[in-house]
Backbone bond lengths (Angstrom), bond angles and torsions (degrees), N, CA, C in turn:
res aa  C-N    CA-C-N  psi(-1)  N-CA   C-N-CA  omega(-1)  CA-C   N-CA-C  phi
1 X - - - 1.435 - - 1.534 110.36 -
2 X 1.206 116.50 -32.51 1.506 130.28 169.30 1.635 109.97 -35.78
3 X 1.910 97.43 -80.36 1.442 101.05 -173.13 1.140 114.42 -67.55
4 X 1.724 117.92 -18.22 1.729 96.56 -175.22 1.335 120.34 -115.70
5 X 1.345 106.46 27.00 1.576 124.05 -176.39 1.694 114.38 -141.04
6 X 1.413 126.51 -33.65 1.379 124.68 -143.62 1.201 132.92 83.88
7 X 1.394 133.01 -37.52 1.242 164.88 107.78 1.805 125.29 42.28
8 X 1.266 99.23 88.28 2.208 83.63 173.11 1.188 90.96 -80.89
9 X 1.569 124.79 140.35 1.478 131.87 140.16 1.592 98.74 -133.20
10 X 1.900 79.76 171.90 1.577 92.07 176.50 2.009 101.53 -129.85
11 X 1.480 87.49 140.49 1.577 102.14 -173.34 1.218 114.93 -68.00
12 X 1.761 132.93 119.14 1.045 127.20 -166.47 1.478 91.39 -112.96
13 X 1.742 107.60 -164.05 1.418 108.71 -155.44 2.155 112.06 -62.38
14 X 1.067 91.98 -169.78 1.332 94.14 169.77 1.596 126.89 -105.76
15 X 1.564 99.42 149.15 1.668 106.81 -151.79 1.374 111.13 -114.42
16 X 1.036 122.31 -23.58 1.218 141.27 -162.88 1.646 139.99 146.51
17 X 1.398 106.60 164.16 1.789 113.95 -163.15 1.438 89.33 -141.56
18 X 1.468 103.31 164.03 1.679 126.80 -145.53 1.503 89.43 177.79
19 X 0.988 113.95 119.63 1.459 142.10 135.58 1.514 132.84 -122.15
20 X 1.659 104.03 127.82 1.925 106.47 -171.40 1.152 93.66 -131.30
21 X 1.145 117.33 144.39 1.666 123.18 175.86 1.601 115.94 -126.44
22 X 1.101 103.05 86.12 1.486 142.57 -174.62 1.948 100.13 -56.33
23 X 1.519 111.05 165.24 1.393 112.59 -176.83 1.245 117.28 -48.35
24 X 1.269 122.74 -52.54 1.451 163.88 153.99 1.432 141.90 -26.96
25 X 1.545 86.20 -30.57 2.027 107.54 177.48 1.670 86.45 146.25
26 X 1.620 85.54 -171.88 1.878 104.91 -163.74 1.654 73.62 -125.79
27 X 1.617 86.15 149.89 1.745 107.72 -171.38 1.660 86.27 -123.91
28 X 1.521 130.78 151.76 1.475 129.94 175.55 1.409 106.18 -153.98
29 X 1.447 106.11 109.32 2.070 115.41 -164.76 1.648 87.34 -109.23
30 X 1.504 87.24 140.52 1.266 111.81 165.30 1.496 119.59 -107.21
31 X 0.919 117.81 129.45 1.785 116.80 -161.73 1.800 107.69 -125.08
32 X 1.186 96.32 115.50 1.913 113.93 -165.07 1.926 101.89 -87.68
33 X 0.815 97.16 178.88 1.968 104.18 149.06 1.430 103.75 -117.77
34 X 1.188 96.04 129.50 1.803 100.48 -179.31 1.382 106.75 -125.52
35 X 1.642 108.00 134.92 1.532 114.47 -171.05 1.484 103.49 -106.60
36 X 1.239 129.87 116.79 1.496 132.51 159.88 1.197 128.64 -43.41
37 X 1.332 106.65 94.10 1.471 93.54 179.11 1.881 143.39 -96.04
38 X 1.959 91.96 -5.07 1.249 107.14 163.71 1.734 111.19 -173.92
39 X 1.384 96.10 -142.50 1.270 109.40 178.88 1.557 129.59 32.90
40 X 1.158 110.37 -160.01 1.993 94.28 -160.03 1.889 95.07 -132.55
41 X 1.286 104.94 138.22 1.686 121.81 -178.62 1.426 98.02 -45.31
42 X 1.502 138.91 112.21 1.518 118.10 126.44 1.643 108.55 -104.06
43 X 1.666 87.69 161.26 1.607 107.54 -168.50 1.744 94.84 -79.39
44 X 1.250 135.04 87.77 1.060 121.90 176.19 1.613 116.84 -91.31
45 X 1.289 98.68 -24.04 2.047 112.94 179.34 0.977 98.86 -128.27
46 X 1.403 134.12 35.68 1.810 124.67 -165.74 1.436 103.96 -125.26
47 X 1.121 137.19 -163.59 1.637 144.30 123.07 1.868 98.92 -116.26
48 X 1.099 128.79 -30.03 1.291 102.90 178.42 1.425 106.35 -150.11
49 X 1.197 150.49 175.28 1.228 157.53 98.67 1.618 145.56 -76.35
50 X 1.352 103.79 135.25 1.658 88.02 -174.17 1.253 97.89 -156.86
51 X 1.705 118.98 146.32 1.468 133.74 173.75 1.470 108.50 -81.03
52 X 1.306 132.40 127.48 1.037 141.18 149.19 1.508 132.65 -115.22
53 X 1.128 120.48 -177.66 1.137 112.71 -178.00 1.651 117.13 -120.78
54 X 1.416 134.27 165.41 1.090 115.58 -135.51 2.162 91.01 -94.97
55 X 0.715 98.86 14.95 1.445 113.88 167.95 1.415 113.20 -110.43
56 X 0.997 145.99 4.36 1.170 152.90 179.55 1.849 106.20 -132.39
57 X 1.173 88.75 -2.82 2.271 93.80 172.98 1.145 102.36 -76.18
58 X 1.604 125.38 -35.36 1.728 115.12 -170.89 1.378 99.24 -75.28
59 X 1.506 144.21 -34.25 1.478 124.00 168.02 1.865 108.08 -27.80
60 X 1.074 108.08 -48.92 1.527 106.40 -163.91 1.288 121.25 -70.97
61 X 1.711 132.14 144.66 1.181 119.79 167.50 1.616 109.14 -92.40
62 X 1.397 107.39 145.51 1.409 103.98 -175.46 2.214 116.86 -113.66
63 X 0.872 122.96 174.85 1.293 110.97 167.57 1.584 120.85 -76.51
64 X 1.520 111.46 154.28 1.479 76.57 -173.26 1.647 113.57 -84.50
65 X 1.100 106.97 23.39 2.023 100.29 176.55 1.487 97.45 -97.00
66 X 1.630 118.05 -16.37 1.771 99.09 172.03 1.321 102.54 -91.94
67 X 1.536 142.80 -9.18 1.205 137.43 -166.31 1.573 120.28 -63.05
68 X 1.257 112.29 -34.34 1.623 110.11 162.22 1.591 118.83 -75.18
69 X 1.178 112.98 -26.31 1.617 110.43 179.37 1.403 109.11 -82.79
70 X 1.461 110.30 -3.25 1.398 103.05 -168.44 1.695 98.45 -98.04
71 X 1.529 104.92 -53.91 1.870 117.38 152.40 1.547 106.56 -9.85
72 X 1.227 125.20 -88.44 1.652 161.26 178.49 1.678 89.15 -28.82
73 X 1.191 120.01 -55.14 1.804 115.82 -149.18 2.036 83.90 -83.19
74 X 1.385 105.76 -51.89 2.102 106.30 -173.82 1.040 98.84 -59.55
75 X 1.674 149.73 -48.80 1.301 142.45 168.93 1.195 119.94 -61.68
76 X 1.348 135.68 -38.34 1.557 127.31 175.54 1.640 107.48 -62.52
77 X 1.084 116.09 -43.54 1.831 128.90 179.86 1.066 113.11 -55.38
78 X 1.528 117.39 -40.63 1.776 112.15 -159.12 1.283 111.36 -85.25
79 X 1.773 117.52 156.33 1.095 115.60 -166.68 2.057 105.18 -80.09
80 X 1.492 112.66 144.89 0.830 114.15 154.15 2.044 141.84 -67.05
């Protein structure tokens, strides 16, 4: 979060795994809970950042190696 944000956080439990195997090779993300613990966003590996809300995530198109972690985060949230 450092190099690709500016960012102190601290790594919370684990959230999920994703593997896609693209033309090219297989890509496999590991997805934490991460708590912010200071400092200010620069785009250092980015072009942008932005908060949304988890109703406003389906506007977005995603890759498909984040598409299950992204699934996983709108289903864990919503009310039963």
């Amino acid at each position: 979060m450092k190099e690709a944000f500016g960012i102190d956080a601290v790594v919370g439990e684990f959230f999920g795994e994703s593997t896609y195997h693209y033309d090219n090779g297989a890509v496999q993300l590991l997805a934490y809970h991460i708590f912010w613990e200071g400092g200010s966003f620069l785009l250092n590996a980015h072009a942008a950042i932005r908060w949304v809300s988890l109703n406003q995530i389906q506007e977005f198109q995603f890759a498909p190696a984040d598409k299950p972690l992204v699934d996983k985060l709108r289903q864990s949230t919503m009310p039963t």
